[in-house]
C-alpha positions in Angstrom: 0.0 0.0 0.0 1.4 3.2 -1.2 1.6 6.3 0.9 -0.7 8.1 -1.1 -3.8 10.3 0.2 -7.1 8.8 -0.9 -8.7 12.0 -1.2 -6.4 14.4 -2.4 -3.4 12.2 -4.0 -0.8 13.8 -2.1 2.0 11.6 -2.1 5.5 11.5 -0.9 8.1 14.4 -2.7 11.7 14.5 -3.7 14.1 17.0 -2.3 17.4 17.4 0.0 19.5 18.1 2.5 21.7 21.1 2.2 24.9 20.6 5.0 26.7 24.1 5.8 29.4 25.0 7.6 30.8 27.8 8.3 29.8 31.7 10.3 27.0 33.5 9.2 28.5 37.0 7.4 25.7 38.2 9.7 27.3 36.8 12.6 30.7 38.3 11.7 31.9 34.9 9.6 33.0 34.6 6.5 30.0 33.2 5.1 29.1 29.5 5.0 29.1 27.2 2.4 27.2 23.9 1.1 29.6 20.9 1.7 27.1 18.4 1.0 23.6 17.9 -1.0 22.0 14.5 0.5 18.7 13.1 -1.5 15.7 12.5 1.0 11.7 12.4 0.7 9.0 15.0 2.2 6.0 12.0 3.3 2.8 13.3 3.4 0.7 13.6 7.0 -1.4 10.6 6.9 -3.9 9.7 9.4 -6.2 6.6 9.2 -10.0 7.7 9.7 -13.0 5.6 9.9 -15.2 7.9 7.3 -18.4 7.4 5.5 -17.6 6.9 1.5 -20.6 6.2 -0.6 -23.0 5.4 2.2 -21.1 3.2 4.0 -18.5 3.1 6.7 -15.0 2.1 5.9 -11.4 3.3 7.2 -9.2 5.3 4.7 -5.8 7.3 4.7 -6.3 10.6 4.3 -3.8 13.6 4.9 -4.3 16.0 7.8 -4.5 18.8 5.8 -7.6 17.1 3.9 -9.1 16.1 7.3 -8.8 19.9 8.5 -10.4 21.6 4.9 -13.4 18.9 5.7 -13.6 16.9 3.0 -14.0 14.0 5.3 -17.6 12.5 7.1 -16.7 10.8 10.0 -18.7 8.2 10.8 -20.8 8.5 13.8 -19.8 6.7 17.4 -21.4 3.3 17.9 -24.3 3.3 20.1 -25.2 -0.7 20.4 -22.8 -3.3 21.8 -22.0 -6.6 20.6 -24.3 -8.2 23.3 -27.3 -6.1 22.4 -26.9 -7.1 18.7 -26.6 -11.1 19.3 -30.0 -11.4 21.4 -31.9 -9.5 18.9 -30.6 -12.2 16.3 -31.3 -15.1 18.0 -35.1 -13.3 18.7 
């Protein structure tokens, strides 16, 4: 399972590391400079949600970001318990 959002797609991003070493001009330095680039990946904020999709309650992964613009229904807290739900079968 990729880490992709359901929702909005957002998935994980390319970028790097910049090391530096050296003082600041600023601070009274010389300046600093790059001595290395490392490759690493921004992942996306992804939350599992319990969430009403098509009329029916399933989990998905979603991204915070998606979660907090509401473009996810929660699904509502269970009520019943499982003891309440076997005596009215066997009735």
């Amino acid at each position: 399972m990729g880490r992709i959002c359901e929702l909005t797609g957002k998935a994980p991003i390319k970028g790097s590391k910049i090391w530096r070493s050296g003082k600041s001009k600023k601070s009274g330095g010389i300046g600093t400079h790059v001595t290395a680039i490392t490759k690493r990946r921004f992942m996306p904020n992804l939350q599992r949600v319990k969430a009403i999709i098509d009329g029916e309650v399933r989990y998905v992964r979603v991204t915070a970001s998606a979660l907090k613009k509401g473009l996810v229904t929660k699904a509502p807290k269970r009520t019943w318990k499982k003891e309440d739900a076997k005596t009215k079968a066997k009735a």
